[in-house]
C-alpha positions in Angstrom: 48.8 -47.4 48.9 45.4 -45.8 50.4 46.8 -42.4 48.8 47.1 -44.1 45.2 43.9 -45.4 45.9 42.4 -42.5 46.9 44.2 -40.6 43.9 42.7 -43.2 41.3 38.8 -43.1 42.4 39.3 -39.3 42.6 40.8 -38.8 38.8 38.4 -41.5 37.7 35.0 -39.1 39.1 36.9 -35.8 37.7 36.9 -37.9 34.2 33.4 -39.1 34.4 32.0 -35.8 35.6 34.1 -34.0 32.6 32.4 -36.4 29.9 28.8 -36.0 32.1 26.8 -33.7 29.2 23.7 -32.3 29.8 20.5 -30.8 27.6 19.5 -27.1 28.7 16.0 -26.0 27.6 15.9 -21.9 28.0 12.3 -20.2 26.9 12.9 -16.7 25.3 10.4 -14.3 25.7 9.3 -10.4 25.8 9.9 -9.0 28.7 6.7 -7.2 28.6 4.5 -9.0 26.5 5.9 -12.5 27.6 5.5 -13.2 23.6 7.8 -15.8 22.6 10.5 -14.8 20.9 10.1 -17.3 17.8 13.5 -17.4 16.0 15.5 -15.3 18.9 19.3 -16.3 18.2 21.3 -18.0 21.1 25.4 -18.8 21.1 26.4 -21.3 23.6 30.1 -20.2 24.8 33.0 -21.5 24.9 31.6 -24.0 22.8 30.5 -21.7 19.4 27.3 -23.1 19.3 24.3 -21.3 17.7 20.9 -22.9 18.0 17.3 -20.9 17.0 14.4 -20.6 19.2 11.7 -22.4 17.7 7.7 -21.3 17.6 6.8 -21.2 20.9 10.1 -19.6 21.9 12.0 -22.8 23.2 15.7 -23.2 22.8 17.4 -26.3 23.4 21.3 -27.3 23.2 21.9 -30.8 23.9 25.0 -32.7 24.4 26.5 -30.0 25.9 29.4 -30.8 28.8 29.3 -30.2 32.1 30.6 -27.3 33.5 30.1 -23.4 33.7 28.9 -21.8 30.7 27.8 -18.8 29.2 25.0 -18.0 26.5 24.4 -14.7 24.8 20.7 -14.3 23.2 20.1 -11.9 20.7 16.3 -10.6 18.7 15.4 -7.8 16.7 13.9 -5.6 18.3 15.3 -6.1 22.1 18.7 -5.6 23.9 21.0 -8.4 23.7 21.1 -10.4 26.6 23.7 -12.8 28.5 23.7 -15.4 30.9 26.0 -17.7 33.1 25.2 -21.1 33.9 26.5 -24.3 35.8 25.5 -28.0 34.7 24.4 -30.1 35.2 21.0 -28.4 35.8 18.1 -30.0 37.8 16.3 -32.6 36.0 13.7 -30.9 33.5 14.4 -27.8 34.6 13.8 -25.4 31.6 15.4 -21.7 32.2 13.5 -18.5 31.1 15.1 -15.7 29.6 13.1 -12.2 29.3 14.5 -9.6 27.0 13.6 -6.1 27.1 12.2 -4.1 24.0 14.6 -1.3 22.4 13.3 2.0 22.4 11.6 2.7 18.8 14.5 5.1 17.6 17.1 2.5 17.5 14.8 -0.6 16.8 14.0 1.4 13.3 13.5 -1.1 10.3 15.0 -4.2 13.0 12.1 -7.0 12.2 12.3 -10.5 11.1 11.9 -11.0 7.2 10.1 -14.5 6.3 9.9 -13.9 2.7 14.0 -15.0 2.4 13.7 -18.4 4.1 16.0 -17.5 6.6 15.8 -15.9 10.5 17.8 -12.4 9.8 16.9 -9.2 10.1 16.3 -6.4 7.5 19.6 -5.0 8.5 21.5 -8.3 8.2 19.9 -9.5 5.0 21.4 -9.5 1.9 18.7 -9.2 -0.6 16.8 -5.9 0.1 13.4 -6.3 1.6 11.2 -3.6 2.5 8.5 -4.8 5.6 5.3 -2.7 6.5 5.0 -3.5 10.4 3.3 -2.3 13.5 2.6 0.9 13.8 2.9 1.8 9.7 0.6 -1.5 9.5 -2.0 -0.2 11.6 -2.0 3.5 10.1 -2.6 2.6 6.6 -5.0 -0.3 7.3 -7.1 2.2 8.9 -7.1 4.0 5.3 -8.9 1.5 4.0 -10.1 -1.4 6.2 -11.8 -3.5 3.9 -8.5 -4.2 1.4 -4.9 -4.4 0.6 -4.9 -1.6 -1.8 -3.4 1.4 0.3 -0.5 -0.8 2.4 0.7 -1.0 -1.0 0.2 2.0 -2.9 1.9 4.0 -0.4 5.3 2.8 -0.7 7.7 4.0 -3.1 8.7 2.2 -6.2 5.1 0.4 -5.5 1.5 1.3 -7.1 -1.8 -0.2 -7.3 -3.4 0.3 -10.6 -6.7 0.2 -11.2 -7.5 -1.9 -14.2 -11.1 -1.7 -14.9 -13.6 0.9 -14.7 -16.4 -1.4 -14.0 -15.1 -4.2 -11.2 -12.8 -1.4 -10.0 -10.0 -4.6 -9.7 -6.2 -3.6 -9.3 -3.0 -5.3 -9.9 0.6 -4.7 -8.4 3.3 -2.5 -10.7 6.4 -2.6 -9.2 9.5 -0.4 -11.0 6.8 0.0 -13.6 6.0 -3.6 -14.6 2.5 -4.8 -14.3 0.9 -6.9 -12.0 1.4 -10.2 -13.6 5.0 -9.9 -13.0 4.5 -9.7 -9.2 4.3 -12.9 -7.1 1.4 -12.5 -4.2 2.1 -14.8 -1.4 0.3 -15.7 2.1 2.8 -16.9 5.0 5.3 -18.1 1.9 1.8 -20.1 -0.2 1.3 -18.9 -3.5 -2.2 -18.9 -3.4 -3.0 -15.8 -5.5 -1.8 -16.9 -9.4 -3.4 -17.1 -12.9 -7.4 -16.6 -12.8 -7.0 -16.8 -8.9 -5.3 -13.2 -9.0 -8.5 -12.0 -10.1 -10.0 -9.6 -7.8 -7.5 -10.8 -5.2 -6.1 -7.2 -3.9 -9.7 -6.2 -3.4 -10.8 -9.6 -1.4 -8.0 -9.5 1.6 -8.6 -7.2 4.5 -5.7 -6.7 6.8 -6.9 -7.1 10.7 -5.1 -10.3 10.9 -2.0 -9.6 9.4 1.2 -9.1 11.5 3.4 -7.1 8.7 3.7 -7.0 5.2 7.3 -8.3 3.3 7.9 -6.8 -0.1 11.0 -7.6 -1.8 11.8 -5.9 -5.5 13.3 -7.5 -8.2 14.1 -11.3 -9.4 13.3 -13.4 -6.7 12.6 -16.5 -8.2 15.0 -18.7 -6.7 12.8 -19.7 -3.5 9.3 -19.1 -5.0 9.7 -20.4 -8.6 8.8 -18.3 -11.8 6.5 -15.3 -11.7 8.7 -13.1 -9.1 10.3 -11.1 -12.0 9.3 -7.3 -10.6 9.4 -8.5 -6.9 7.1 -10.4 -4.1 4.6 -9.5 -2.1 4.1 -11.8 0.8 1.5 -11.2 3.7 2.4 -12.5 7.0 -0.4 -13.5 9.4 -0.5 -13.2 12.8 0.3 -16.0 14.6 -1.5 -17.2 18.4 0.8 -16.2 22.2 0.3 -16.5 25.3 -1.8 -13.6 25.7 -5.5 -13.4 24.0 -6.1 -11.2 21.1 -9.6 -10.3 20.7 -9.9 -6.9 18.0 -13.1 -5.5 16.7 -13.3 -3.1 13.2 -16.5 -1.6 12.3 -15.7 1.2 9.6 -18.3 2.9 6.9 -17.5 5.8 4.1 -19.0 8.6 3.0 -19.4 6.6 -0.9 -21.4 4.1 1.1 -18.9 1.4 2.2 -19.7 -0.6 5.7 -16.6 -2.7 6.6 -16.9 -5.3 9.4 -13.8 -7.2 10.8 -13.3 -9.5 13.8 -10.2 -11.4 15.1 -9.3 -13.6 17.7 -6.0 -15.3 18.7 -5.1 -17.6 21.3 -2.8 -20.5 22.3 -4.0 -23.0 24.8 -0.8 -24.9 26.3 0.5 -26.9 23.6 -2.2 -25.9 20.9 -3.4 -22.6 19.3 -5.9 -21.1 17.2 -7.0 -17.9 15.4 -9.9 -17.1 14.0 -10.6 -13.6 11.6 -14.0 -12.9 9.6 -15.4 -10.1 7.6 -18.2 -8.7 6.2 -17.1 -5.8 3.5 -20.0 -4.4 1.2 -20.2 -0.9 -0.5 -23.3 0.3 -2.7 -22.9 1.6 -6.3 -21.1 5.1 -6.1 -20.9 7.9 -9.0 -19.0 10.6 -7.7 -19.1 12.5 -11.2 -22.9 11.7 -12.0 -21.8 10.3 -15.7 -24.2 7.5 -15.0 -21.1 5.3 -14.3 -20.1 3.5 -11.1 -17.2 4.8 -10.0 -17.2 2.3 -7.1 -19.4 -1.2 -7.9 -21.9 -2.6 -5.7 -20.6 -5.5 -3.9 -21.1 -7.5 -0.7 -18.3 -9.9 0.4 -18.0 -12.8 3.1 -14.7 -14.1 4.4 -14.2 -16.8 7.2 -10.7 -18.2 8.1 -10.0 -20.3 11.2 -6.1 -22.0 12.1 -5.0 -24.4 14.6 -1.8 -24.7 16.0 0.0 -27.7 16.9 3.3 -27.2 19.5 4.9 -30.5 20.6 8.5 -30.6 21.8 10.1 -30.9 18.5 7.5 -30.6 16.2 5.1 -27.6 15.2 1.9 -28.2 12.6 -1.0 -25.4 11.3 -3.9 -26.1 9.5 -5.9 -23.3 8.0 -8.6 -22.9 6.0 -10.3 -19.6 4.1 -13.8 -19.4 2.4 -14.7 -15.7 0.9 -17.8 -15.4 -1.3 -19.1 -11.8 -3.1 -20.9 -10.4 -5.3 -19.5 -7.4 -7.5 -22.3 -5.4 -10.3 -20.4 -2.5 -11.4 -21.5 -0.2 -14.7 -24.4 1.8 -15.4 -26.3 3.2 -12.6 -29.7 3.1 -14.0 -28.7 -0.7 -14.5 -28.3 -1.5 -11.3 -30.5 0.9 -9.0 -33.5 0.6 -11.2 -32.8 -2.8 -13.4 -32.7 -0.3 -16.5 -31.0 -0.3 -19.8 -27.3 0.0 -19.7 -23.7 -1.4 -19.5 -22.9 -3.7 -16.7 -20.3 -6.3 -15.4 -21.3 -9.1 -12.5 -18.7 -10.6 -11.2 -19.7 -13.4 -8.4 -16.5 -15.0 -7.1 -16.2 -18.0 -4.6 -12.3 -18.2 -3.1 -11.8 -21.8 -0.9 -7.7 -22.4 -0.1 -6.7 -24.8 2.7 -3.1 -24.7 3.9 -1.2 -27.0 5.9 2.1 -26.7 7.1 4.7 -28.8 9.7 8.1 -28.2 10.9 10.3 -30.7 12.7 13.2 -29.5 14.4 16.4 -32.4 13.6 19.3 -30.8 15.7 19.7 -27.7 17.8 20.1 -25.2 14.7 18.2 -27.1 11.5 14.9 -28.3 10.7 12.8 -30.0 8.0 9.3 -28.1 7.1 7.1 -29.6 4.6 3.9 -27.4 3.3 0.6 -27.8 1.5 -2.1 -25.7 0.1 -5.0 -26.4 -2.1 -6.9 -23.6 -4.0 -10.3 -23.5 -5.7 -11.3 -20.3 -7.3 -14.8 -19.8 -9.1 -15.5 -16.8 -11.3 -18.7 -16.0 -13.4 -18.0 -12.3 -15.2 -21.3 -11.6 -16.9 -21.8 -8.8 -19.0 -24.6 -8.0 -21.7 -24.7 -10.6 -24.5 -21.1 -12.2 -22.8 -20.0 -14.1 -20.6 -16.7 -15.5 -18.8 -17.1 -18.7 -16.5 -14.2 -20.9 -15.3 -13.1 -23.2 -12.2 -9.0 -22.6 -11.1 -8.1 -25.5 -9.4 -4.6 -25.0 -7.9 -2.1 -26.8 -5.4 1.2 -26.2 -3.9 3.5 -28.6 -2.5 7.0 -28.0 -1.1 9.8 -29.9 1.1 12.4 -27.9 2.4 16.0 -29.2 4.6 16.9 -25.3 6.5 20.1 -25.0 8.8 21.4 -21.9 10.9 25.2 -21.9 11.7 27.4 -19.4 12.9 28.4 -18.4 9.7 26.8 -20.5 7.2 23.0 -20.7 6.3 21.4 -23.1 3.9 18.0 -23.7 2.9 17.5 -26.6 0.2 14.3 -28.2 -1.0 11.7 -28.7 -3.9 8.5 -28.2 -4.6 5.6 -29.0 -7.2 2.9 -26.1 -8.1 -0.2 -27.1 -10.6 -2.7 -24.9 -11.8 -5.7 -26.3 -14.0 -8.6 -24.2 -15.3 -11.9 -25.4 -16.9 -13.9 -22.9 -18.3 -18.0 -23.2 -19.1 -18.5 -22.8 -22.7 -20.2 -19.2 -23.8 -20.6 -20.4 -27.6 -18.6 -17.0 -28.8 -14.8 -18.1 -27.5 -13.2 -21.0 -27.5 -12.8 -22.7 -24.3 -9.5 -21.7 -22.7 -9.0 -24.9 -20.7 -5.1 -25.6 -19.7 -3.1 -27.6 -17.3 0.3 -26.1 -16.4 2.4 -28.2 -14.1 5.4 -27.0 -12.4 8.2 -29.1 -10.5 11.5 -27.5 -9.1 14.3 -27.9 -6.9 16.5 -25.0 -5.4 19.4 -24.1 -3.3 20.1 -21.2 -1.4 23.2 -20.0 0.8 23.9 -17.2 3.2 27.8 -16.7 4.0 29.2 -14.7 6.6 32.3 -14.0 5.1 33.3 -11.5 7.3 31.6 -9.7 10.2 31.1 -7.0 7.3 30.3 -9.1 4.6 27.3 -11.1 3.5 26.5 -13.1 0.2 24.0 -14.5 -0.5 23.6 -17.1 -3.1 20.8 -18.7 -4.9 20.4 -21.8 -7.5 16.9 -23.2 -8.7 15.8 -25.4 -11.5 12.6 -25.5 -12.8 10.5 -28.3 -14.9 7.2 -26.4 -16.4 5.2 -29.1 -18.6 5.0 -27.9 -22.5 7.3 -24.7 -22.2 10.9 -26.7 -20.8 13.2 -26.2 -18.3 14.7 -23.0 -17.1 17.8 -21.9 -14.2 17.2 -19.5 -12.4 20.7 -18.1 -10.6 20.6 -15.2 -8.2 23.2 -13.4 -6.4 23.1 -11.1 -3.4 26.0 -9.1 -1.3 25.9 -6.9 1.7 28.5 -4.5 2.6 28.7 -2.9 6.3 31.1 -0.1 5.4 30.8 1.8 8.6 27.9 1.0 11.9 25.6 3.9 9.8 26.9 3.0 6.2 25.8 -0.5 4.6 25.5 -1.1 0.5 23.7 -4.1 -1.0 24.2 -5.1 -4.9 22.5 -8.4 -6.4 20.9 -9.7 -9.4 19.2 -12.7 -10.8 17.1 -14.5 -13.7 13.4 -15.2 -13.8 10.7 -16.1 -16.2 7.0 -16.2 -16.5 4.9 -18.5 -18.2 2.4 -17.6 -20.9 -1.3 -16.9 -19.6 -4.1 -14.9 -21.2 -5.1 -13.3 -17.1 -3.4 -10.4 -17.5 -4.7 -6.7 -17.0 -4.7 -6.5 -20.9 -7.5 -9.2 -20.9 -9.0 -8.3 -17.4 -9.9 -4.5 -18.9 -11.4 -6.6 -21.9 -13.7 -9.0 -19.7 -11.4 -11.8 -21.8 -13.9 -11.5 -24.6 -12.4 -12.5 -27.9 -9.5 -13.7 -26.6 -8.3 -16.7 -28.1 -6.4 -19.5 -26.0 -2.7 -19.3 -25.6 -0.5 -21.2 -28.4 1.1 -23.5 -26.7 2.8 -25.0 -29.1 4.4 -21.5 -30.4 4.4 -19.6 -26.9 7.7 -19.7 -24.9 8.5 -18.2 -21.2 9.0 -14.6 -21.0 12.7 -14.4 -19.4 14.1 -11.5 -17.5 17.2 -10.5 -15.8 17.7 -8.0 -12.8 20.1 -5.6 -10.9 19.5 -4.0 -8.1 21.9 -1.6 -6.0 21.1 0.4 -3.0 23.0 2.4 -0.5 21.5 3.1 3.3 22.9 5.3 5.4 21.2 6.0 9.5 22.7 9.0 12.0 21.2 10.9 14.7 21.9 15.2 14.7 21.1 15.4 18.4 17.6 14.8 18.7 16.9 14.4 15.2 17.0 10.5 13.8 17.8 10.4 10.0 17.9 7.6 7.5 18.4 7.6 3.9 17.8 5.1 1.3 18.9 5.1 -1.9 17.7 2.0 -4.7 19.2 1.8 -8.5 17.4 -0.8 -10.4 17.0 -2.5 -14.4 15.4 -5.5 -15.2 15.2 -6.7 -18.9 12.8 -8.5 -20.0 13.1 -10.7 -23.2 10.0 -11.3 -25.9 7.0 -10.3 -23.2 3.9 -11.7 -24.2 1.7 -8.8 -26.0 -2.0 -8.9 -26.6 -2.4 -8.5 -30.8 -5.3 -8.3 -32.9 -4.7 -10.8 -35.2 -8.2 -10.4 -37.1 -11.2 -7.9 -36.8 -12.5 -8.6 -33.3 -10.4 -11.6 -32.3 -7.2 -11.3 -29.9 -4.0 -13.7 -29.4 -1.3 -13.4 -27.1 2.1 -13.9 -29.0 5.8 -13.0 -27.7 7.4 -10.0 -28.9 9.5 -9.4 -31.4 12.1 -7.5 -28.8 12.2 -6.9 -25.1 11.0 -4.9 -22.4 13.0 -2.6 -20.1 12.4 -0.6 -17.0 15.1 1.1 -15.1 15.2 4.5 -12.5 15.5 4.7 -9.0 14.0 4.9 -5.8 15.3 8.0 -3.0 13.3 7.4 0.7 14.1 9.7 3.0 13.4 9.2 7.2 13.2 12.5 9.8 12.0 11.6 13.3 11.9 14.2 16.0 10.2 14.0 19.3 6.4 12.7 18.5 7.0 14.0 14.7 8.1 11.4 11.4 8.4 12.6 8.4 8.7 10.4 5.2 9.9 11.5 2.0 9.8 9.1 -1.3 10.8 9.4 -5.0 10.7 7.3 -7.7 12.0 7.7 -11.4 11.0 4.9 -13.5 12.0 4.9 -17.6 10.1 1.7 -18.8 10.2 1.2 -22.7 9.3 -1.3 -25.3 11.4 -2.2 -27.9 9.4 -4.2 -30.3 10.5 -4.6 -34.3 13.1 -1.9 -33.8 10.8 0.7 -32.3 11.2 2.4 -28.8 7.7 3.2 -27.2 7.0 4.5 -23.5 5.6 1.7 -21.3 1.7 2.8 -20.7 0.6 3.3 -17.7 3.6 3.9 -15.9 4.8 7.5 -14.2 8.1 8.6 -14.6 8.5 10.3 -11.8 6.0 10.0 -8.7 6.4 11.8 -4.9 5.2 10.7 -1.7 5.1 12.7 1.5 3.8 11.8 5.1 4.0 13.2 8.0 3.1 11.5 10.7 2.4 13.1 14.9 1.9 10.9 17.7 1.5 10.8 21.2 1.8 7.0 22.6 -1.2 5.5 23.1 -2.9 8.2 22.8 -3.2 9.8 19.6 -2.2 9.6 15.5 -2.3 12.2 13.2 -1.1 11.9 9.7 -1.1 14.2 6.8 -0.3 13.1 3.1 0.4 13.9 -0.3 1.5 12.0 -3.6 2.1 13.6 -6.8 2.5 11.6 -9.9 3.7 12.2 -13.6 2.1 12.1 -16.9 1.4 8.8 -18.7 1.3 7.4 -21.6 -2.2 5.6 -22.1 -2.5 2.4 -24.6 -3.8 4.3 -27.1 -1.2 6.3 -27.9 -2.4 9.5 -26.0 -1.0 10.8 -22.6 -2.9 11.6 -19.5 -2.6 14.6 -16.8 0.0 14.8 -14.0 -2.1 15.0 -10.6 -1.7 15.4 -6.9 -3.9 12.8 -4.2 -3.6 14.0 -0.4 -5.0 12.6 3.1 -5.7 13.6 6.1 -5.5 11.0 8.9 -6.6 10.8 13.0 -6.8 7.8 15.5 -7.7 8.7 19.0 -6.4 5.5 21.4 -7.8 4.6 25.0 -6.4 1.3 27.0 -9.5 -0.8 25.2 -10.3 0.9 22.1 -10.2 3.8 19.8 -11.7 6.0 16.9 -10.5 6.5 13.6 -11.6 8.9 10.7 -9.9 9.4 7.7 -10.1 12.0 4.9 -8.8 10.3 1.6 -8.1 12.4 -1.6 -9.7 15.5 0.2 -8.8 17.7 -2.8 -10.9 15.3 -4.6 -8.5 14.4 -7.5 -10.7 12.6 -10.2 -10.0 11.5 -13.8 -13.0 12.3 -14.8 -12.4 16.1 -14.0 -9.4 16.7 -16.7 -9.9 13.0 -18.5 -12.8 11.0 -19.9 -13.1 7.6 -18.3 -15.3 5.8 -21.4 -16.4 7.3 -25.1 -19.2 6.0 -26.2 -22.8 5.9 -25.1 -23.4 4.3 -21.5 -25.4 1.2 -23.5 -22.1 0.5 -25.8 -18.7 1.9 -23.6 -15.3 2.3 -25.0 -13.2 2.2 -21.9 -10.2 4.3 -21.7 -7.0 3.3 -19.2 -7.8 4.3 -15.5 -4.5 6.5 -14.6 -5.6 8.8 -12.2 -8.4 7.6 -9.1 -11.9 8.0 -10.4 -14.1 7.7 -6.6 -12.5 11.3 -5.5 -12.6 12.9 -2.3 -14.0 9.9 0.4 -14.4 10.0 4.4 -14.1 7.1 6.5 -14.1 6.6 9.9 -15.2 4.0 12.7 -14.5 2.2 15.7 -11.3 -0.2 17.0 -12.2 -2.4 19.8 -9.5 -4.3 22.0 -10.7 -7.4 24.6 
């Protein structure tokens, strides 16, 4: 009896110690850095359970049974890692994983991608996205610390255009379409549309950013309409355990002082960065035509974010003022308040941004997001003027979910964008409200280790102009371990507005407000197709990329005269079309890289039967780098682009040209030295082209195709604390 006694109790404790579960808590972090490892993949064995670290690097799997277990942890970027555990574990005990960095030759082009919604890597995502990082990141912000402009320019299938001779401003062509077709994000906030793109590329220095995600073609799905030619979306850095404390001071030979600073910390369970700037150049006329080739400006930015880490919930709050003053035109204007042609911009950028994620279960969450915008532009030229107020808002509520397989992001959001503009007594007043609600769906499927689709549905509700659907489709093919393809496609649209580069090179004067009543979306469809193929030849690591694309866009809104001086924009009678491809080639040999780019672009109108050439677009355009560097120690970098005739606006056709550089950084433990010799062959349009007609009181300005500030040295100082 005492044996079947014994027997019972003893079954009975094997059954409750079976059904005993536990929570494990396991911190990922660098190995070297002790970084957290934000979004570092963990599968929980035998079980098949995935769960995501979250922003400070904590993983957690609850409910999980007693017993011995195993977990495998994998991040881009680091050497996958497993370990073995018993539980129950010791009350509160919270394990710590570090996981070692992969060497930079096999780590090539391995970095998270934010811009798709979901925690994969460039090699494991379906839609093609191209990310300026690290080392590329620092290299080209040292070309030219006080903007944007050259992470950009320097990329294939990618170029800044200048768009007016005066306030020297630049939009984003991608394949060939101009800038209004590009969607400029910051950490996923669209924060840079309508009037508010103004100026924009010129206002945003890099020091704070941690990469750079670009992906080309239709991506409207997640970020609404606007994303016809691609996104561009600029990913802060973000506060670790270790301070950041970095120091720019920068000037030019064409009279440019650019001052950055930017700190970065996290304090237990809270977090905060701070960056600031001070950018200013005087007026610079490389050519002596009397004409500024670079304006005289002086800019002011200020942007401070706090960080909020409790145990299942993360928060930031950010604001960012800028302020600047702009005169660009005649030099006798400005140096000696003489006769002449000038433009004054003064511009005053406030955006707040707010942003929370709750984490519901081991591998989903709920985010919600905020931003408010307030842009202020007075344009002032002689007997004109253009001043409005853009007020803008973004709000968005989004369910995401990781599974072994299956990933699904779902969620709405509601954009408006109001402008009020101060009456000049020559236009009319082109006030609108344009209000913007949408819901979407997206889906990543595993099919198979070596397939991948991606899938994407969103709905959108814009006041006045109707509804439109935006599908999307993307699929990933891993033919061999060196050999993957990628195909997808999808619809967007754009909604009618008078700030585009056509109006911008016109200072908007005479431009009549947008017929609401008769305007409809512009609507496009995309493809794009590329093939990327990695091997090593002994010591020699080589990549090749190769990119087909076409998007169509149906009725574009053109800017007509529609009587003597005045100017409407109506839809086309026809569509637009850009299609070519994209080659990028990848050498890397000891301390050498070498990067070779081509793109072919064949853009054409088709308006009332006719087939013109898109102005302003190359159809074929080169870029070479080469890049030597020690670790550490030292960067050299030597460059040359070459780009194709094009046709201008008015019918003519400008001059094919060459622009090379010459880069060197020297690096200590604390700081380091830059100098920088841009366009050294000093390529200017004003050597084989005329840049205006016209006396310098009255200007007729021509399109800006080629650069017009010629051969400029920089150099300065990077200090680390």
């Amino acid at each position: 009896m005492k044996h079947i006694i014994f027997a019972a109790l003893f079954l009975l404790v094997g059954s409750c110690a079976a059904n005993a579960q536990s929570t494990i808590k396991i911190l990922v972090q660098n190995s070297k850095t002790k970084e957290p490892l934000s979004a570092a993949t963990a599968k929980l064995m035998p079980f098949n359970k995935t769960a995501i670290a979250d922003s400070i690097g904590m993983v957690v799997f609850e409910k999980v049974p007693n017993g011995t277990l195993s977990i495998s942890f994998s991040y881009v970027g680091c050497i996958d890692q497993t370990i073995n555990i018993t539980t129950p574990l010791i009350s509160d005990t919270t394990l710590h994983v570090l996981m070692e960095e992969i060497e930079e030759e096999e780590e090539e082009e391995d970095v998270i991608v934010t811009a798709t919604r979901i925690s994969r890597t460039i090699t494991n995502t379906p839609t093609r996205t191209e990310v300026i990082s690290g080392e590329e990141l620092t290299e080209k912000g040292n070309m030219k610390p006080g903007d944007i402009r050259m992470l950009l320019n320097e990329s294939t299938g990618i170029q800044t255009q200048q768009t007016s001779a005066t306030s020297f401003n630049a939009g984003i062509r991608i394949q060939g379409l101009d800038g209004r077709y590009t969607q400029l994000l910051r950490d996923g906030y669209p924060m840079y549309g309508g009037f508010a793109s103004s100026l924009s590329l010129l206002q945003i220095a890099p020091l704070d950013l941690k990469q750079v995600e670009v992906i080309k073609g239709a991506a409207s799905t997640l970020f609404g309409g606007g994303a016809i030619a691609g996104l561009v979306n600029l990913v802060s850095k973000t506060p670790t355990d270790n301070r950041e404390l970095n120091f720019l001071s920068n000037a030019t030979t064409a009279g440019g002082i650019d001052l950055s600073g930017f700190y970065s910390e996290k304090y237990g369970k809270v977090g905060l960065t701070v960056f600031t700037s001070r950018n200013s150049n005087r007026a610079f006329d490389p050519a002596a035509i009397g004409l500024t080739a670079i304006p005289k400006f002086e800019r002011y930015t200020i942007n401070p974010r706090l960080f909020i880490y409790a145990n299942k919930t993360t928060a930031d709050v950010g604001v960012t003022f800028i302020s600047e003053n702009r005169t660009g035109g005649s030099m006798n204007y400005i140096n000696n308040n003489g006769n002449g042609f000038y433009e004054k911009n003064d511009t005053r950028r406030f955006t707040t941004q707010f942003g929370v994620t709750h984490r519901l279960t081991e591998s989903s969450n709920i985010q919600f997001k905020n931003s408010f915008s307030r842009f202020d532009r007075a344009l002032h030229i002689p007997n004109y003027f253009f001043d409005a107020l853009q007020q803008s808002s973004f709000t968005e509520l989004t369910w995401n979910k990781n599974g072994s397989t299956l990933d699904w992001v779902i969620g709405t959001n509601l954009v408006t964008e109001n402008l009020t503009e101060v009456p000049n007594g020559i236009d009319r007043k082109r006030d609108y409200n344009l209000n913007t609600f949408g819901v979407f769906i997206q889906n990543v499927w595993s099919v198979h280790e070596n397939i991948t689709i991606e899938t994407g549905l969103r709905g959108d509700d814009v006041n006045e102009l109707g509804f439109e659907l935006l599908p999307r489709i993307s699929t990933m093919f891993k033919i061999t371990p060196k050999l993957t393809t990628r195909i997808g496609g999808g619809f967007g649209y754009k909604p009618p507005t008078i700030f585009t580069e056509d109006a911008e090179r016109r200072q908007f004067r005479n431009i009549s407000p947008i017929d609401m009543i008769n305007a409809r979306n512009e609507r496009s469809k995309g493809l794009n197709w590329d093939i990327n193929y990695k091997t090593k030849f002994g010591d020699i690591s080589f990549s090749f990329n190769q990119l087909f694309f076409y998007t169509h866009l149906a009725q574009p809104l053109v800017l007509s005269n529609t009587s003597g001086t005045i100017f409407a924009f109506k839809n086309a009678n026809g569509s637009l079309d850009t299609k070519g491809m994209e080659t990028n080639v990848r050498l890397t040999y000891a301390d050498f890289k070498l990067f070779i780019g081509y793109t072919y672009t064949n853009a054409n109108t088709h308006f009332d039967n006719a087939k013109q050439w898109l102005p302003l677009t190359a159809r074929h355009r080169l870029n070479n780098v080469l890049m030597y560097e020690i670790e550490d120690k030292l960067k050299l970098g030597l460059e040359a682009y070459y780009f194709s005739k094009q046709r201008l606006s008015d019918g003519s056709f400008g001059k094919s040209y060459w622009i090379t550089g010459f880069m060197a950084e020297k690096l200590w433990e604390k700081w380091s030295v830059f100098i920088n010799f841009e366009n050294f062959t000093d390529t200017r349009q004003s050597k084989f082209d005329k840049v205006f007609t016209g006396t310098i009181q009255d200007p007729i300005f021509r399109d800006i195709y080629a650069p017009v500030d010629g051969f400029v040295i920089n150099g300065g100082i990077k200090i680390r604390l």
